[in-house]
N, C-alpha and C positions, 0 to 999 in steps of 0.2 A: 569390578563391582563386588561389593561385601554381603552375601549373601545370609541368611539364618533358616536354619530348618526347624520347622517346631514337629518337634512328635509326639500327637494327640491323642489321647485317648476321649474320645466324647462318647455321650452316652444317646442311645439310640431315639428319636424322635424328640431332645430336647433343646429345639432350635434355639432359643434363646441364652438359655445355660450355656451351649455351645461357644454362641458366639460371643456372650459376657466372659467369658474364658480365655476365647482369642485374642477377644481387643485387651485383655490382660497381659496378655505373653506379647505382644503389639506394642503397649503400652510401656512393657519394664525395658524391654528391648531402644525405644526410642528418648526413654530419657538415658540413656549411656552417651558418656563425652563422646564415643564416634559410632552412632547408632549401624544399623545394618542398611545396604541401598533398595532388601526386597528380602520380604518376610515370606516364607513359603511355607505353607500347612501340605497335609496327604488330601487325600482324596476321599469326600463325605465327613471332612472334619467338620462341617457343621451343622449335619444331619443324625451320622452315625452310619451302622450299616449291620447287616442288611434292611434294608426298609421291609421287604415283604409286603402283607395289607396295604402298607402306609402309604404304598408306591401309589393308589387309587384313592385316598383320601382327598375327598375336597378339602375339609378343613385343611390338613398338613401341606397341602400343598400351595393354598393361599398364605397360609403362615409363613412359610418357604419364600413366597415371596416378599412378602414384610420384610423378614429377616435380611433378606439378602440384600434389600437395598436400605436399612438402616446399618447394617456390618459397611457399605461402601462409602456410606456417606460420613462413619464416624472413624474409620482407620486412619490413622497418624503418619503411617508407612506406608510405600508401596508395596500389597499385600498377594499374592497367589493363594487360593482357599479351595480347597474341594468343596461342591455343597450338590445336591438337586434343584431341578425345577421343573414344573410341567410343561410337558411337548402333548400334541394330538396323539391322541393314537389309535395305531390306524391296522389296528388287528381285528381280527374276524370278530370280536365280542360286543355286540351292538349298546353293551349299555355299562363300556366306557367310554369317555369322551375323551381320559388324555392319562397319562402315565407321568409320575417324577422319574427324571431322568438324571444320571448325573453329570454335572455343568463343575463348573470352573469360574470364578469370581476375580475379578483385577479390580483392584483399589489403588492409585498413586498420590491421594492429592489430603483425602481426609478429606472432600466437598463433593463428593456423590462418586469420582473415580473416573478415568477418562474414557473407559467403555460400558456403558452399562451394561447391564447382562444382555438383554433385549439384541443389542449389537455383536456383540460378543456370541450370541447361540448364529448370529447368520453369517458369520466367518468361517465356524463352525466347519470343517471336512473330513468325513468319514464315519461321523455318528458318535455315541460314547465308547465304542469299546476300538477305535482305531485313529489313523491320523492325526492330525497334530493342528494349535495353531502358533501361528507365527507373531513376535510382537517384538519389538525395540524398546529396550529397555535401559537408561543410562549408556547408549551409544551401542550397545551389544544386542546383538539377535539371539531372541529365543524362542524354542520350538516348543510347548507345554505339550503334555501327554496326559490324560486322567484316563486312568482306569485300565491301563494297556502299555504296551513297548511299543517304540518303533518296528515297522516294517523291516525286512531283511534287504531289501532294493529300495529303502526309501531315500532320497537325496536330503544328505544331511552338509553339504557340504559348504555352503554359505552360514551355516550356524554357529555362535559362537557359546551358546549354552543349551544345554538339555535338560526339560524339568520333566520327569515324572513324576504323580500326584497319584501313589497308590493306595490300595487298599486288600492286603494281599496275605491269606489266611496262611496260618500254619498247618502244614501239610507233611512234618517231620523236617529231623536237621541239615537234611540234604539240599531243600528248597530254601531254606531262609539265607538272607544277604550276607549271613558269615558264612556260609561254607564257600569252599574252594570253586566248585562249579559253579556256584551262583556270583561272584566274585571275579570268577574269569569273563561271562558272558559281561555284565557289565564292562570290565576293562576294554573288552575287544569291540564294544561298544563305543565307549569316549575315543579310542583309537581309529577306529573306523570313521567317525564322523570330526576327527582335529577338535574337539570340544569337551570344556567343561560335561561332567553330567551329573546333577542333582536328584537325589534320589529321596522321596520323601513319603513313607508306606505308614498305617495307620499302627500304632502300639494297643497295646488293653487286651480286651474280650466284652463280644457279648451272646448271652445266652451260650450258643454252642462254638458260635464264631472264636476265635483265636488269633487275634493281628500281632504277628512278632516284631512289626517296626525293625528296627537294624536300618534304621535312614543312613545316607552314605552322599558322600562328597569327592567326586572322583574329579582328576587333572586331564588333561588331552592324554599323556602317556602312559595312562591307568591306574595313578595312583593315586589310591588312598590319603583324599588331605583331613577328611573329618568322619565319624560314625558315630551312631547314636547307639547305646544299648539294647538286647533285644525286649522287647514286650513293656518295657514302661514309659511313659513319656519325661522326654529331655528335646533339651534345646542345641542344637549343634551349626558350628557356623565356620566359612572360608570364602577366601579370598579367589573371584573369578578373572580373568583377567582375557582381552581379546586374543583368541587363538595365535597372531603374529609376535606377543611377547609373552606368550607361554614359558615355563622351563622348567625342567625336571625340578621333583623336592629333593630338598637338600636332606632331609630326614621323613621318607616316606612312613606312614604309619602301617603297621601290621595290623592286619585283623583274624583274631584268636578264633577259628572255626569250635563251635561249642561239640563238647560229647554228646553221642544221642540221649543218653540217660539226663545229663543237663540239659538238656533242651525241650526232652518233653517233662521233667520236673518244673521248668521254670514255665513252661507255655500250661500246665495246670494250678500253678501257682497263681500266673493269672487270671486263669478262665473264674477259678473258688474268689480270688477275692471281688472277682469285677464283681461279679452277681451276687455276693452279699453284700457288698458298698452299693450298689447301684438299685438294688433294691433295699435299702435301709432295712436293715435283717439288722438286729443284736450281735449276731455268732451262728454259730452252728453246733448241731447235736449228733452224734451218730453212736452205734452200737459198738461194742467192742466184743467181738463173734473170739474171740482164741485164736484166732487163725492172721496169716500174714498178711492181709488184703486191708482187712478194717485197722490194723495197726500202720499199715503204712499210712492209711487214710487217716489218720490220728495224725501221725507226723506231719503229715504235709498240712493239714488243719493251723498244725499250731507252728509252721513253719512262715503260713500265711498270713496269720489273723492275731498269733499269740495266745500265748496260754489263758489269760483270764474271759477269750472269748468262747473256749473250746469246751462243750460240756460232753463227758463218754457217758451211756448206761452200759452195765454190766446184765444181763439179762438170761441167769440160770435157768437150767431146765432138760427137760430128760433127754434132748439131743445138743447137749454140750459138753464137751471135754474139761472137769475139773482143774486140770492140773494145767491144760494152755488157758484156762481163764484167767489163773493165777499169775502164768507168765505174764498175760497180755494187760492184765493188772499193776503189777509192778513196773510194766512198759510204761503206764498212763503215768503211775506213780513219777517215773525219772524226768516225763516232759513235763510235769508238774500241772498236770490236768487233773480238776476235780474229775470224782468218780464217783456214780451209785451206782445201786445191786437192787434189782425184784425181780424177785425169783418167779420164773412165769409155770412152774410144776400146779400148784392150786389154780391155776388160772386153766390150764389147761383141761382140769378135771369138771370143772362147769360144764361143761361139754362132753354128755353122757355119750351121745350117740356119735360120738367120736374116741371115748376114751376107750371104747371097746369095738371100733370099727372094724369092719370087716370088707372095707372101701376097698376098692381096685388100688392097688401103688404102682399104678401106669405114670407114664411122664406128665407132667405138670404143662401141656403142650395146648390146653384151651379146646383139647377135643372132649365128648361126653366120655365118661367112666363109667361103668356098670355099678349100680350099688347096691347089696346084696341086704334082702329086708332079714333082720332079726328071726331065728330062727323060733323063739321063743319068747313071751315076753318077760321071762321070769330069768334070762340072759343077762337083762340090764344090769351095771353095777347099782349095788347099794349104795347111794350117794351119804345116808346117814351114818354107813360105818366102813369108814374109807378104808385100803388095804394098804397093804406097805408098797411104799412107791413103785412102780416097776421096774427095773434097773435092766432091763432086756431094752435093746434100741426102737427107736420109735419107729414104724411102718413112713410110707414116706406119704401117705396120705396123712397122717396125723404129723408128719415133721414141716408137710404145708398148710396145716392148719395150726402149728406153735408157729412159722416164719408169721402166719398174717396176725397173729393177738398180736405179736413184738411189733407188727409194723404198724399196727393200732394205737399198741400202746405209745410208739417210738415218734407219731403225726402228732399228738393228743399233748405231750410233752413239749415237742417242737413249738405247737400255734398257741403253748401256754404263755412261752416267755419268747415268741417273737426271733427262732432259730429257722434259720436254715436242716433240714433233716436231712442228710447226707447215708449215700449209701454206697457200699463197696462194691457192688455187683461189677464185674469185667467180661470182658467179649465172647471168650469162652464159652462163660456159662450162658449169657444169651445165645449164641450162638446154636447150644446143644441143648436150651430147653430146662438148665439146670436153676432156673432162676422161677422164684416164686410168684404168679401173680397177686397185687395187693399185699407182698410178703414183704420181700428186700429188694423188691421194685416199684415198692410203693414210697419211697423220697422222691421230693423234686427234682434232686441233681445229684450223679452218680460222677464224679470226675474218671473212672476206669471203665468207663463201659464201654469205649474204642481202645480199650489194649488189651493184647490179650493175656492170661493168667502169665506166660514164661515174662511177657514185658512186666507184670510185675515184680516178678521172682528178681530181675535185672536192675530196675528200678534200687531194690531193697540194696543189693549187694553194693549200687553205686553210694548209696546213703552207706555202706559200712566203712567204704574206702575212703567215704568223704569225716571220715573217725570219730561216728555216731557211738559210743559205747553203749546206750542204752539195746542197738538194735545188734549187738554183738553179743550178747546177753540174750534177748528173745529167738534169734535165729539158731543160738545153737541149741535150744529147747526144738523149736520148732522143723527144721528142714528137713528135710527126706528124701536125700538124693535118689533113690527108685522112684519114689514118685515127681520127680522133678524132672528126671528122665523122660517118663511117661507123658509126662503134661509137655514138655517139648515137642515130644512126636504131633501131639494132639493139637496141639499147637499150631504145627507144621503142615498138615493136612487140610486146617481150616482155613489157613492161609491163602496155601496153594488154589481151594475150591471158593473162597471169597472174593479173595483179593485178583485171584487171577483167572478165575471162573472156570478152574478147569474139572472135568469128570474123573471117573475112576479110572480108568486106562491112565490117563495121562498124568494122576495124582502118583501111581504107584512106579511110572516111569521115571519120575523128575526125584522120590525119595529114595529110589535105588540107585539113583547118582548122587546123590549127597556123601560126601567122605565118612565112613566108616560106620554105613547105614543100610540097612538092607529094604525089599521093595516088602511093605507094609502086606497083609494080610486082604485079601480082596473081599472078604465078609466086614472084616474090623471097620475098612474104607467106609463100606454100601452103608454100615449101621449108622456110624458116624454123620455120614451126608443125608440119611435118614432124619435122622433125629435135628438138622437144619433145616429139613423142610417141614416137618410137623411140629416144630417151635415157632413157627409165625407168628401166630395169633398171639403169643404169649410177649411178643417183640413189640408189638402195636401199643404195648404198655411200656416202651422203655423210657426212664427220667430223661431231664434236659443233661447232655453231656459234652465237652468239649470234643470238637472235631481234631482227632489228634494221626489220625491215618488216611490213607488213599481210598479209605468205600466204608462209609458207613452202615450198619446193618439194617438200621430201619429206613433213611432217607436214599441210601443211592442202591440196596438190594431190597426193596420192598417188595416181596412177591403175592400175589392173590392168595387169601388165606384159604380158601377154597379150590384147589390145585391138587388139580391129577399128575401132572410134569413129576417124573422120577429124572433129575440131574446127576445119574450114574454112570452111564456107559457109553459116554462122549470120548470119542477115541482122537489121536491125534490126525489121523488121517481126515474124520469129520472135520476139525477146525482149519484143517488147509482147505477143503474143498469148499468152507463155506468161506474165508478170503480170496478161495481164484474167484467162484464168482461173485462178490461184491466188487471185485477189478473188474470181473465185465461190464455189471451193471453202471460203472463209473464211465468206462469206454463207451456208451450208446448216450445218445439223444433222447431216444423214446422205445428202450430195449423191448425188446418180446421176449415177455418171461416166458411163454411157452419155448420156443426155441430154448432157451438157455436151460431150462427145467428135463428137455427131452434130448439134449447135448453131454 
């Protein structure tokens, strides 16, 4: 059986668009002298994903059904399609009636399909996210999977093909279907079961989502017969054949495991474009700060979109560096990006009772500031005979009130000419509180605000190898191995108490086993993890950003912005003693926490 894999990008809630897109790729596929035996899409190719809201929409989910049975009644081909449809649902919430779930479409005939859905949900074993169903197809048994793998004990052993219909986020280059690990499971997969295994995961992005597609066509003895590229949609196709005249390829194909640095360049590549194409955006605008963050964000802009859609401002003022504007000027200049300059110093002076503040320059962390009333009223500047600029650096209560005029000014520009407003902000500095509310977190979409500042730093060095001269030129104005140093450490800490949720004890234990590091300061630590938990509030404002790591800061550590919790002095002993007992509480029926609590 001659199979084709399409990898889809569709765009989230446009059922119809979708599936005029299908029967497209359906379409070109079935006029070829020897068309395909079974056209297979991923899973929610013709919904999108994540639905969210959408999932309890009446409207979307009557549409949903329209859709799905004109997609069945007009396919040319026999078709395998991800989509939803609504099930009861039968959760505690009395005033939903039913949930879109995601389903799985067979078309063979191009006159309505020989199973409708209707029939198709009651074969149905396992739910959506397990189990399998079974169908014959062109004399060969196939086991379809949406949303999920096969079980580890599951009997695959009568099968002569394996579909999975994914939809399956980028989560870094270790997870996606070209690295080695993920490549081996697969193999030991088709091997395990003596069968083909089609592998067919969603490409694009949307909103923060990031599908890296890498569809894959594997033989009984694991080899690699077809692969799609990562993150864009293509069409990839091979020859299935029943398990008994299997035989090794004659020329197995390799698949090229991507560097981390290409892979999460390439996975925000298309996080920025999906969401300016998908929202019919012009282009996009962002600031050009002097600094290595908003230039690389420059780059990848016009890496993505091309130069005549990328507009930079240049946005002078009493907390900017002269002489990196300049660098980061002639950076714009080489990618051959327009560029303008207003100078935001007069703008700033509007603002009497700021230009002479005497404001708290406490952290920009959404707690109250004390602010200190004028000691006099004859203190005020003379607005009518202005003085010579101040060239002393700005307080940081006056450096968050120049970030919010630029971020004023930098929306106002944006929603003139129909941009995208793009910001550099990174995890970092959300992390520790360093990011402005309403400032340089006032864009819609910050493509770095899940890496952290050294993943930039990394990022840049791989654009130098990949022999960018422009960025060989900015970098060596710019870099500063002491502080680069620094920002690793810091880097390294956040990590550790983010991503792996560990306290200070156990922070300072894990950095003094690092090769040729010593155990970090135990004050440095407490301030640091300080300064994550009284950044909350200031987090609850962060842009729509690709999900490009294992934990998100606002969605998967969102903590009560109102929190007494000090997450300091968690020791390692504490976290063993609270996995022996969750082993207990797994060991009982109907345990008595009392007992376990006084044990």
């Amino acid at each position: 059986m001659y199979v084709a894999v399409v990898q889809m990008d569709p765009l989230l809630g446009a059922l119809r668009e979708n599936a005029e897109h299908a029967l497209a790729c359906i379409e070109e596929l079935a006029a070829r002298p020897y068309p395909p035996d079974l056209v297979i899409f991923p899973a929610f190719a013709l919904c999108g994903a994540p639905l969210e809201g959408l999932a309890h929409s009446t409207a979307f989910a009557a549409e949903a059904l329209t859709v799905s049975r004109d997609f069945m009644a007009r396919a040319p081909l026999p078709t395998l399609i991800g989509s939803v449809l609504p099930r009861p649902y039968a959760g505690p919430s009395e005033s939903m009636t039913f949930v879109c779930e995601p389903e799985v479409l067979f078309c063979h005939d191009g006159r309505g399909g020989a199973l409708g859905f209707v029939d198709f949900m009651d074969t149905w074993e396992g739910g959506a996210y397990g189990g399998s169903i079974n169908l014959v197809i062109e004399g060969l048994t196939v086991a379809v999977f949406v949303d999920g793998y096969p079980e580890m004990g599951e009997d695959l052993s009568n099968v002569d093909l394996i579909v999975m219909l994914l939809a399956k986020s980028y989560r870094g280059p270790d997870e996606s279907f070209t690295s080695s690990t993920q490549i081996k499971v697969l193999r030991n997969l088709a091997r395990r079961a003596n069968a083909y295994l089609v592998v067919a995961n969603l490409a694009g992005a949307q909103d923060g989502e990031v599908f890296d597609g890498a569809s894959l066509i594997l033989d009984p003895f694991g080899t690699v017969l077809a692969t799609a590229e990562p993150f864009i949609e293509q069409i990839i196709e091979g020859n299935c054949l029943p398990s008994s005249l299997a035989a090794p390829a004659a020329h197995p194909l390799i698949v090229r495991p991507m560097l981390p640095s290409e892979a999460d360049w390439r996975a925000l590549k298309a996080a920025l474009g999906a969401f300016v194409e998908k929202n019919a955006l012009n282009g996009v605008l962002l600031e050009v700060k002097g600094d290595l963050a908003s230039s690389l964000l420059l780059d990848l802009s016009v890496q993505t979109l091309g130069a005549k859609r990328v507009r930079a401002l240049l946005l002078p003022g009493p907390n900017r560096d002269t002489e990196a504007l300049a660098a980061a000027a002639a950076f714009a200049q080489a990618l051959d990006v327009r560029l303008q300059s207003l100078d935001m110093s007069a703008l700033l002076q509007s603002f009497p009772h700021r230009a002479g503040s005497s404001h708290s320059d406490g952290p920009s962390s959404g707690r109250p500031a004390h602010v200190a009333e004028p000691s006099a009223p004859d203190e005020r500047p003379n607005l009518a005979e202005p003085s010579a600029p101040d060239e002393r650096p700005l307080s940081a209560a006056k450096a968050r009130l120049m970030e919010r005029l630029r971020g004023t000014c930098l929306l106002d520009e944006a929603e003139a000419h129909n941009r995208l407003l793009l910001s550099s902000v990174d995890k970092t500095a959300l992390a520790l509180g360093m990011a402005t509310s309403f400032g340089d977190v006032a864009a819609p979409f910050a493509p770095f605000a899940t890496l952290y500042r050294s993943d930039i730093h990394r990022l840049i060095e791989w654009r130098i190898d990949q022999k960018v001269e422009a960025w060989r030129t900015l970098f060596a104005v710019m870099k500063d191995e002491d502080e680069l140093r620094a920002l690793a450490r810091i880097d390294r800490i956040l990590h550790l108490h983010i991503e792996e949720g560990m306290g200070i004890d156990q922070i300072r234990e894990h950095v003094s086993n690092d090769p040729g590091d010593t155990a970090p300061n135990s004050a440095f630590v407490a301030k640091l993890l300080e300064s994550v938990r009284q950044a909350e509030l200031g987090r609850r404002q962060t842009p729509i950003s690709p999900f490009l790591g294992p934990n998100d800061l606002y969605l998967d550590r969102a903590w009560p912005v109102t929190n007494g919790f000090v997450d300091h002095a968690e020791s390692a002993a504490a976290g063993d003693e609270l996995f022996e007992y969750l082993g207990l509480l797994q060991g009982r029926h109907r345990p008595d926490d009392w007992t376990f609590m006084s044990n």
